[in-house]
N, C-alpha and C positions, 0 to 999 in steps of 0.2 A: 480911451480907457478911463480915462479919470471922467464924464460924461455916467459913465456907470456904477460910480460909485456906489455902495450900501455899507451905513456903519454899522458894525457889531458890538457887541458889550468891549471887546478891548481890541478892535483889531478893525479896518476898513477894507471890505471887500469889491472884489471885483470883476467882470465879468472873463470868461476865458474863450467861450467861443465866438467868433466875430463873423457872419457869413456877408460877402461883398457881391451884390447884383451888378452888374454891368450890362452899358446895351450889348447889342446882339455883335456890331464889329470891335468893341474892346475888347469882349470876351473871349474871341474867337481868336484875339490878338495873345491877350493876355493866358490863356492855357496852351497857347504852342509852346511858351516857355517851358512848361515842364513844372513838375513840383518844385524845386528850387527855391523861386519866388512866395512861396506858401511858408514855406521852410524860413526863410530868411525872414518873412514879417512874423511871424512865429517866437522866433529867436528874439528879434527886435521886443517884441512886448514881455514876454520873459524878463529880458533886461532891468526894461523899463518901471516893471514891476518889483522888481528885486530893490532899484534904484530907490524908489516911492516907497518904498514895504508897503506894498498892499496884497494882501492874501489871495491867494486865487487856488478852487477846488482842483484846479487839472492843471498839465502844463497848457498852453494858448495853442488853438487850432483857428486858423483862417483860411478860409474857405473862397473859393467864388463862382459866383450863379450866375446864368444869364438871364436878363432883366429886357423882353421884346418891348416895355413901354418908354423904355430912357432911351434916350438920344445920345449921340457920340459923348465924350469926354463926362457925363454925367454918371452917378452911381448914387447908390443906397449902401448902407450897413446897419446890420441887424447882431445886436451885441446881446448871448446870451449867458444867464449864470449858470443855468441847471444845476441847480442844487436844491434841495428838499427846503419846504417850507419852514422849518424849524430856523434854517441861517436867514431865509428872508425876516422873519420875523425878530431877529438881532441876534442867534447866538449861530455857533460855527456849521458852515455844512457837515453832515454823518459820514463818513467815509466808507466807501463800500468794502466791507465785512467780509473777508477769506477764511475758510475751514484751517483752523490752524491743522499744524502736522506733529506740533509736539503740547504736549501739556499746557495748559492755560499759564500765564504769569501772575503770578500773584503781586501786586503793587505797593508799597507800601501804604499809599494811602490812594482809596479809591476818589474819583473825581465829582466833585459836584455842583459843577458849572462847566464853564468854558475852558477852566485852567485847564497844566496839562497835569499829567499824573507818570509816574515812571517808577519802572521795578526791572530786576537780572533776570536775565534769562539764564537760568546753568549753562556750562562751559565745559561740560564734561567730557566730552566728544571730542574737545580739543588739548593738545599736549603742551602743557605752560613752558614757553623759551626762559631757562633760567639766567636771568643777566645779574646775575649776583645780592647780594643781603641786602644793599642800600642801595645802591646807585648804576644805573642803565649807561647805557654808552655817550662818554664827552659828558659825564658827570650827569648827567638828566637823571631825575627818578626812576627807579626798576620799574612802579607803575603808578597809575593816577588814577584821581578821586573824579569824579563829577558832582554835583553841587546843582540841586532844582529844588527851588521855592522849600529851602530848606534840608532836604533828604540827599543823601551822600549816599553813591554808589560807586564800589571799587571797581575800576577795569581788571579784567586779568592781565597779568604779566604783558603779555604777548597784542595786548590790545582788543577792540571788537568792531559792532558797527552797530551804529543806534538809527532807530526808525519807527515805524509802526508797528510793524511788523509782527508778530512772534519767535518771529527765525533770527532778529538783532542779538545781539548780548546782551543791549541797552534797549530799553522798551518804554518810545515815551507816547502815550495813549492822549492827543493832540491833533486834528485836522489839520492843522499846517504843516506837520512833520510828513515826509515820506513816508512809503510803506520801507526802504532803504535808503534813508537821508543822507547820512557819510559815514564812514569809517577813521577811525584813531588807531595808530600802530605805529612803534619804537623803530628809528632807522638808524641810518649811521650816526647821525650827528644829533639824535634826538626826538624827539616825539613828533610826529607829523597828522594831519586833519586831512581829508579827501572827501569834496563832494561828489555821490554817488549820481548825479546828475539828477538833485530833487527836484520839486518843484518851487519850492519858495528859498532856494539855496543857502547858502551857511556863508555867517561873516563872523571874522575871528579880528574880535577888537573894532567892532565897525567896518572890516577891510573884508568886499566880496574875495569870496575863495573861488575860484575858476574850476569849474566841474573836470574831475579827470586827471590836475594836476595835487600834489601834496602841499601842503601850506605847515611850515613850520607851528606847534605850537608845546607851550611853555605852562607852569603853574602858574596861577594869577590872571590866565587869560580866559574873557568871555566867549564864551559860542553862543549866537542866532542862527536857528532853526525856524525863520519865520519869526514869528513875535517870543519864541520861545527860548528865554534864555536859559543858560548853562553856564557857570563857573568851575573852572578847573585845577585842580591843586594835587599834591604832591602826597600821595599815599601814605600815610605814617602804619 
């Protein structure tokens, strides 16, 4: 992975597809297993990825092909970025653009580079849980602020989910972010974080958050979303 490096204006990319040739009897060995092993090296780079912060357009797909000119125990790989010319040339790949289904977002501030940009999606559709004037459950705030490159956006009561998206609460307009990056919402004992299973996953204070589990979070704490941070604080 690290072999295909490309730096961008603020962020080091890197390839996601990997296709592996094999001769004709490894390969024949190695797809009896089943997708699993695809799966598993998959997962591995993911990690690894997350580990390095390095940006990558897709989650990691590994592949393997059969290679009639290699010999036993020998192989090729063929590592690609597929991304539009625009990231090879140093700034972020374009993310492929879905027909929203409800109204555009308006941003506070529109983007004009690499950074990201974020705006509310209304929340009307949903019914705000009232946890009282001041204070949410086990004394935590009713609700929280977010905090990007300046611009403060209020969660509702009840929480939301930030990502690419249109459909988030939270909309932060950024190629590293998911199109459903994670979600934020008030539990028993407090405010809690959930990786939506993104691609460049969420660390809270530096510490990976495990896709699918809840990770406690607090006023004062950072979120990465990729190189994208986020400060979170306490609603006034």
């Amino acid at each position: 992975m690290e072999a295909t490096r490309r730096q961008g204006l603020d962020r080091t990319w890197v390839a996601h597809r990997y296709d592996v040739y094999l001769s004709p009897t490894d390969h024949q060995r190695i797809t009896a297993l089943g997708p699993t092993l695809n799966e598993e090296l998959s997962n591995h780079l993911l990690v690894h990825a997350r580990e390095q912060r390095f940006a990558l357009a897709q989650t990691p797909q590994v592949s393997f092909h059969r290679g009639d000119e290699l010999p036993v125990s020998r192989y090729g790989v063929a590592a690609l970025h597929d991304e539009p010319a625009d990231a090879a040339a140093g700034g972020a790949p374009s993310p492929r653009v879905e027909e929203p289904r409800r109204p555009p977002v308006v941003s506070p501030r529109q983007p004009t580079g690499p950074s990201a940009s974020v705006g509310r999606q209304p929340s009307a559709a949903r019914a705000p849980v009232d946890r009282g004037p001041d204070s949410g459950v086990g004394g935590a705030p009713s609700q929280l602020a977010v905090i990007l490159e300046g611009r403060r956006e209020v969660l509702p009561r009840e929480g939301g989910t930030i990502g690419r998206s249109r459909e988030c609460d939270l909309v932060i307009a950024s190629a590293e972010v998911s199109r459903r990056h994670c979600e934020i919402r008030p539990g028993a004992h407090g405010w809690t974080i959930e990786d939506l299973g993104s691609t460049n996953g969420v660390r809270i204070g530096g510490v990976v958050a495990t896709p699918g589990t809840r990770a406690a979070l607090e006023p004062g704490d950072t979120i990465e979303l990729g190189t994208v941070v986020l400060r979170v604080e306490a609603a006034r």
